[in-house]
Structure formats: structure tokens, C-alpha cells
C-alpha positions as CSV (number, residue, x, y, z in Angstrom):
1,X,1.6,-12.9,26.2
2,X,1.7,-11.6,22.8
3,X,5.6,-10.0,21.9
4,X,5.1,-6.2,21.1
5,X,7.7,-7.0,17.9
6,X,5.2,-9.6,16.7
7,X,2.0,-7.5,16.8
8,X,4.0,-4.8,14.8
9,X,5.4,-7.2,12.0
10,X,8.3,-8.5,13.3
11,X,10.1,-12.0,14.8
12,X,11.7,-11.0,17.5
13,X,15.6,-12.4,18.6
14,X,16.0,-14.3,15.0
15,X,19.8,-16.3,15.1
16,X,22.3,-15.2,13.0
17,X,25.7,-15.3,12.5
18,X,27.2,-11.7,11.3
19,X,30.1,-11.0,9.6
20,X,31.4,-7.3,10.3
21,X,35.1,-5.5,10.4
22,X,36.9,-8.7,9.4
23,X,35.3,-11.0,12.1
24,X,32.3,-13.5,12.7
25,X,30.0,-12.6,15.7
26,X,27.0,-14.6,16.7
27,X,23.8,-12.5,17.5
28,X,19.7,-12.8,17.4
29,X,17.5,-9.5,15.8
30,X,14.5,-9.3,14.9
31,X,13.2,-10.5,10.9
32,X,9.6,-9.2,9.4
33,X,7.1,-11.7,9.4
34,X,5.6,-13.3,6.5
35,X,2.8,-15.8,6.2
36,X,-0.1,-16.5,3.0
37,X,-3.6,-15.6,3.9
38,X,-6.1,-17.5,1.2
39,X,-9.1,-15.2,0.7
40,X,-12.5,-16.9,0.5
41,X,-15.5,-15.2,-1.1
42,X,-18.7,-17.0,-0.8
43,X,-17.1,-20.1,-0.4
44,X,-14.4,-20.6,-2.9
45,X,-11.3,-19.5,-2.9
46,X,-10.2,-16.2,-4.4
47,X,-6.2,-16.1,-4.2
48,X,-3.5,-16.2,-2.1
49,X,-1.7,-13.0,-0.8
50,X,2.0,-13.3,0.8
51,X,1.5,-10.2,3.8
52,X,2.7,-8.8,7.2
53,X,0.1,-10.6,9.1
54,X,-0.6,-7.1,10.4
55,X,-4.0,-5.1,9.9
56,X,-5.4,-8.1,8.3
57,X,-8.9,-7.3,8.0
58,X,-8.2,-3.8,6.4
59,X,-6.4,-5.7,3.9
60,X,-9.1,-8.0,2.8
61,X,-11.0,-5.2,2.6
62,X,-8.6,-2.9,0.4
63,X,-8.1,-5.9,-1.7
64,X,-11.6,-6.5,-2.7
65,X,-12.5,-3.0,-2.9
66,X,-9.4,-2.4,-5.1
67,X,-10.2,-5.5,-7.3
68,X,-13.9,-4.2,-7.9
69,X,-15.5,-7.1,-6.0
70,X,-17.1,-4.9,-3.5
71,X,-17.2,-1.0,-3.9
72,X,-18.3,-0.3,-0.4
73,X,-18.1,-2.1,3.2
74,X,-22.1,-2.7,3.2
75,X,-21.6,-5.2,0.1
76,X,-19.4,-7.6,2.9
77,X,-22.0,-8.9,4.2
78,X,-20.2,-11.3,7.1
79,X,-15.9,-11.5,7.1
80,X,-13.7,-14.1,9.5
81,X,-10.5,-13.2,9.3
82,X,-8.0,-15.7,11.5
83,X,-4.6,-15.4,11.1
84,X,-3.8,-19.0,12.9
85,X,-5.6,-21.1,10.1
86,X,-4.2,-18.8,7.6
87,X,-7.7,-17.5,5.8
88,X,-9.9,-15.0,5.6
89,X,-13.5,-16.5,4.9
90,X,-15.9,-13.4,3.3
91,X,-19.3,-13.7,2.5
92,X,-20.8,-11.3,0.2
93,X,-24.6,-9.6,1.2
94,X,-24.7,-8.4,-2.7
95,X,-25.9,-10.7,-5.5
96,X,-24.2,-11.8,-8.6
97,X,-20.8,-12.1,-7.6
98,X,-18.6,-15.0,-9.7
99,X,-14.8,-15.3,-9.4
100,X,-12.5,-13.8,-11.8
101,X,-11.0,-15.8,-14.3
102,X,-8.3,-13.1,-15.6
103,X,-5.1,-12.8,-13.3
104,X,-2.1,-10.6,-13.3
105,X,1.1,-11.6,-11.1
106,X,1.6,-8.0,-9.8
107,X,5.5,-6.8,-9.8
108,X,5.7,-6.2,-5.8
109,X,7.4,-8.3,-3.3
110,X,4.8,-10.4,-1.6
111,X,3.6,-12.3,-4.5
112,X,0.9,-9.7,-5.7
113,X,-2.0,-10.8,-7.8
114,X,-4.8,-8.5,-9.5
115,X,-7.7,-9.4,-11.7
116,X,-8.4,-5.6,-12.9
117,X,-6.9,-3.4,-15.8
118,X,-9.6,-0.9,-15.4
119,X,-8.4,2.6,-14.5
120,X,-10.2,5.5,-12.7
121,X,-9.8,8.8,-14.1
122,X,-9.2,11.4,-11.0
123,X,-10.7,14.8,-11.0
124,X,-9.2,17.2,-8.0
125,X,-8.4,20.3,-7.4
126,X,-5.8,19.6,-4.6
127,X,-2.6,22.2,-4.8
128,X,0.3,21.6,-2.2
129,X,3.9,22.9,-2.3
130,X,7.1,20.9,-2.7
131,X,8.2,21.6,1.0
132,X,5.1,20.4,2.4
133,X,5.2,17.1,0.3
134,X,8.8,16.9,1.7
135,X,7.7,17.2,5.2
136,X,5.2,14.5,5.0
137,X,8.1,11.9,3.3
138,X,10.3,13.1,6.5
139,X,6.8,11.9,8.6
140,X,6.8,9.0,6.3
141,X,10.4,8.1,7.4
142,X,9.9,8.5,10.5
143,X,6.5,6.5,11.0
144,X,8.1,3.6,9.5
145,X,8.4,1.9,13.0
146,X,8.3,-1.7,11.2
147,X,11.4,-0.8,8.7
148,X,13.6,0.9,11.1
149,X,13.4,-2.0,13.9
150,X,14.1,-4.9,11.2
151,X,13.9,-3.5,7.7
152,X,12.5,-5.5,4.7
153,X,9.3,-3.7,4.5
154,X,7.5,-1.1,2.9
155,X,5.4,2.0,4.6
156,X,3.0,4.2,2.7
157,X,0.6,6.5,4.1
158,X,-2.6,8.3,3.3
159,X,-2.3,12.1,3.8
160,X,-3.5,15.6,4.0
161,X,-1.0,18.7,3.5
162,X,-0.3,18.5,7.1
163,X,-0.5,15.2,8.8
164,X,-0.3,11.4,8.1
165,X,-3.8,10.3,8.7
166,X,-3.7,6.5,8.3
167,X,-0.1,4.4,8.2
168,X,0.2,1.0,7.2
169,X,3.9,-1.9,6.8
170,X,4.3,-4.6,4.6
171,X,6.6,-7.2,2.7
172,X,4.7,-6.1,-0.4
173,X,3.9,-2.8,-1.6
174,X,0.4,-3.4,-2.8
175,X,0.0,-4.8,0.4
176,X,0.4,-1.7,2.0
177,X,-2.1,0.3,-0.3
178,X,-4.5,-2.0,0.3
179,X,-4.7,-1.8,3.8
180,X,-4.7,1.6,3.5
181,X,-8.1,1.4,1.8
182,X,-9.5,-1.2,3.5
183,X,-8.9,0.5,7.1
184,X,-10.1,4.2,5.6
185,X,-13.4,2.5,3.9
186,X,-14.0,0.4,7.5
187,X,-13.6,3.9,9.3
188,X,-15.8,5.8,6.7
189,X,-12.4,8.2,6.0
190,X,-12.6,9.7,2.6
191,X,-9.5,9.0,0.4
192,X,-10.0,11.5,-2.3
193,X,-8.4,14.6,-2.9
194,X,-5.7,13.5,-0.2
195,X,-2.1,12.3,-0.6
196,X,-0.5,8.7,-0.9
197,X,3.0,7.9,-0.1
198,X,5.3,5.1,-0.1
199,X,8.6,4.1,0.3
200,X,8.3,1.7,-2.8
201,X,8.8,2.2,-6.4
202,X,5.6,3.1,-8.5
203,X,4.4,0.7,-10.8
204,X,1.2,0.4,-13.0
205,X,-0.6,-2.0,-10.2
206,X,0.2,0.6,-7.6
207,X,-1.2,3.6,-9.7
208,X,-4.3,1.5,-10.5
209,X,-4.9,1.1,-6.9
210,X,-4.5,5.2,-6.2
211,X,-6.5,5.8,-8.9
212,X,-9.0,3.7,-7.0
213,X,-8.7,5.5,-4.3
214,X,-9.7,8.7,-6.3
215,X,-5.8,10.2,-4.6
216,X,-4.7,13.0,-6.9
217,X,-1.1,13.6,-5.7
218,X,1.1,10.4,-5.5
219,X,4.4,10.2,-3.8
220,X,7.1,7.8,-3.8
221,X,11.0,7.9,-2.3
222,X,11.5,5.8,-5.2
223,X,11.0,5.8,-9.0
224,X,8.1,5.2,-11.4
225,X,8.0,2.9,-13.9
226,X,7.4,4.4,-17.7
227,X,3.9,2.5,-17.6
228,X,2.9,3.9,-13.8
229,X,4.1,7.6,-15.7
230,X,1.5,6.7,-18.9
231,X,-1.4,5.6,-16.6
232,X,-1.0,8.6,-14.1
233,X,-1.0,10.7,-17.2
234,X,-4.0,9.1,-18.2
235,X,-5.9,9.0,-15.2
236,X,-5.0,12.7,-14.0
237,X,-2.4,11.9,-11.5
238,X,-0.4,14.1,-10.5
239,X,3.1,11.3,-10.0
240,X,6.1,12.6,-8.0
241,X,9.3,10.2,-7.2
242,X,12.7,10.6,-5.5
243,X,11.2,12.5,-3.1
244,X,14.3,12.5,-0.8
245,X,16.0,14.9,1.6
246,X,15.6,18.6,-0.1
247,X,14.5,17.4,-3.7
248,X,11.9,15.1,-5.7
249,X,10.8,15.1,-9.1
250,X,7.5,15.4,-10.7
251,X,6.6,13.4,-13.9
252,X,3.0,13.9,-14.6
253,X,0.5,16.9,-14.1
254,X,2.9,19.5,-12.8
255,X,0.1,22.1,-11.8
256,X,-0.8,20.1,-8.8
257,X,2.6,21.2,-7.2
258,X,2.8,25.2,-6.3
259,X,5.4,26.5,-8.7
260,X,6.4,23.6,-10.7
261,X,7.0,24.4,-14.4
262,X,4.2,23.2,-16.9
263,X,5.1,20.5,-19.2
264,X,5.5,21.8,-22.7
């Protein structure tokens, strides 16, 4: 029988020894899991991703979709995903498909690789008010079922102005966007003109893969990085970080948030 900590993430009763209060005390807890799915397509191998072996399929999905190999479920023609022999074996129903050559070792935990630079350019009309941006981190914080039984994990979430729609934990940040995309585009969700959150910092991958995603508002507990800020800029993001108890800050297209004052 499968442990309920190891279908959510986690190793369950992990030895350690704790130091605490000025004495040594021996106790077991539970430690994310990692392992390294190799992604196939059409026979050869397409890279190596270091994951939560959680929601695996959605995240061979997201990847490909978020890489430009596929740009809809119907170009997957046949997919084996098995986590005990560590691969995921894809087969592609579209012609014309050859591997890219161009890599990019991605700054997220989890040892994050994309072959893309190209950048989507986001058109929405989506307004929503600092409070309720707020309320959905406070959702965020609490959905985060992985992080607050072992910590070591990221959580983001896809999002209206009300409600969390789809959740997803992992070692690596991209990870977590990706199988985000991957479960919305298996479920024929829309993800345009909705929210993205996470718990990680924003960096240019991760605003490459919202732009992707056509999001307009994205939301971090964290910070930006000065490239993420020039991309979302570019793309017609609207890029908000620190968003933390009562406050966050917005760094790109201010409009998007009821109130905010217009950059000069």
C-alpha cells in the first residue's frame, strides 16, 4: 500500500539527528522527494528534468508545450510516462519534429533546462484589486499541503479573482509552472486572462513560461529579477512580488491592479 506522504511528494519518517535548545535528540520526518525523469520524444532523448515525482504526466506535457515542441495535446500523439524506470517515452502524431540543439541551464532548483528565448506578447483586459490578489496568496499559503508537511518545495497556482483553480508542488520552480500547463491543456482549461502564483522568485524562464501561458497578472511572495521586470514589461505583464501579509509591490503595467499609481 502506497504511503499518503509519498503520493503527495514526500519520504515519510526520514532519520535525523536534531540539534535544538542546547541538546541532541534523535527523530524521523518526513523529506520531499526527488528523482530525474529523462523525456523521450520520438525515440531520442530530449533532457533530463530533476522533479517531485508528482503529476508527472502534466509535466511532460507543460514542458513540451512550454518549449514549443507541441502547442496543443492533439500533437502527442501516444505518451508512457513510468515513474519506476525513470522516463517518460512521447511519441509525436505531428511531422517535422527534430531535437533542439540550443540549451539554457534555467536558474531554479531542480536542475531546469529550456531550449526557447522566444517571448509571447500578452494582450488582456483582466483588472483585480490588491486585496483580492492578497486573498488568493493567503489560498496559496494555505494549499501548499507539500511545503507545510516537509518544506523544500515550491507551490504556484493558476487562478481566477476568486478561487485557485488548479495547484501544483515541486523541488523546482519551473517545475511547478509546467505542470500547471500541462494538467490545464490535458483538461481543456483556458489559462489566459487568469492569474499565476508562486511562492518562488521570478526569473526570466519563469516569465517566459507565463507569457506562454497567455497569464496577464503574475504573482510571486518573492522577488523578480531585473530581466523577469524587462521581459514582463515587454511582453505586457502585469509583474507583482512581495506579495506578503497586507502588502506587495507592483513592477510592471500598474493599470492591471485597481488603484495602483501609473508609472511615470
Amino acid at each position: 500500500m502506497v504511503d499518503e506522504l509519498t503520493l503527495m511528494g514526500a519520504t515519510p519518517d526520514t532519520p535525523q539527528s536534531r540539534y535544538a535548545a542546547h541538546e541532541w535528540h534523535r527523530r524521523a520526518s518526513p523529506v520531499p522527494r526527488e528523482m530525474a525523469l529523462t523525456i523521450f520524444v520520438n525515440g531520442e532523448e530530449l533532457v533530463t528534468v530533476l522533479c517531485t515525482p508528482t503529476k508527472l504526466t502534466p509535466l511532460v506535457v507543460g514542458f513540451l508545450y512550454s518549449e514549443g515542441i507541441i502547442s496543443a495535446k492533439t500533437d502527442v500523439a501516444s505518451m508512457r510516462v513510468c515513474e519506476e524506470e525513470s522516463l517518460a517515452d512521447v511519441r509525436l502524431g505531428t511531422p517535422g519534429y527534430s531535437r533542439p540543439e540550443r540549451r539554457t541551464l534555467a536558474s531554479g532548483c531542480g536542475g531546469g533546462v529550456s531550449f526557447t528565448t522566444r517571448l509571447r506578447a500578452v494582450d488582456s483586459r483582466l483588472v483585480v484589486t490588491a486585496d483580492e490578489v492578497l486573498l488568493l496568496v493567503r489560498e496559496l499559503n494555505r494549499q501548499a499541503h507539500l511545503y507545510r508537511t516537509c518544506g523544500g518545495v515550491h507551490t504556484s497556482a493558476l487562478a481566477d479573482r476568486e478561487r485557485l483553480l488548479v495547484v501544483a508542488e515541486d523541488i523546482g520552480r519551473h517545475n511547478t509552472l509546467d505542470k500547471i500547463t500541462g494538467e490545464c491543456l490535458l483538461a481543456g482549461m483556458p489559462t489566459r486572462d487568469r492569474l499565476l502564483l508562486t511562492t518562488g522568485r521570478i526569473s526570466s524562464e519563469m516569465l517566459s513560461k507565463a507569457a506562454q501561458m497567455q497569464t496577464p497578472i503574475v504573482v510571486s511572495r518573492s522577488s523578480p529579477t531585473d530581466r523577469a521586470i524587462s521581459l514582463a514589461r515587454e511582453a505586457g505583464i502585469t509583474l507583482v512580488g512581495y506579495a506578503r501579509g497586507d502588502r506587495l509591490s507592483v513592477y510592471t503595467h500598474e493599470e492591471r491592479l485597481q488603484g495602483a499609481p501609473s508609472a511615470t
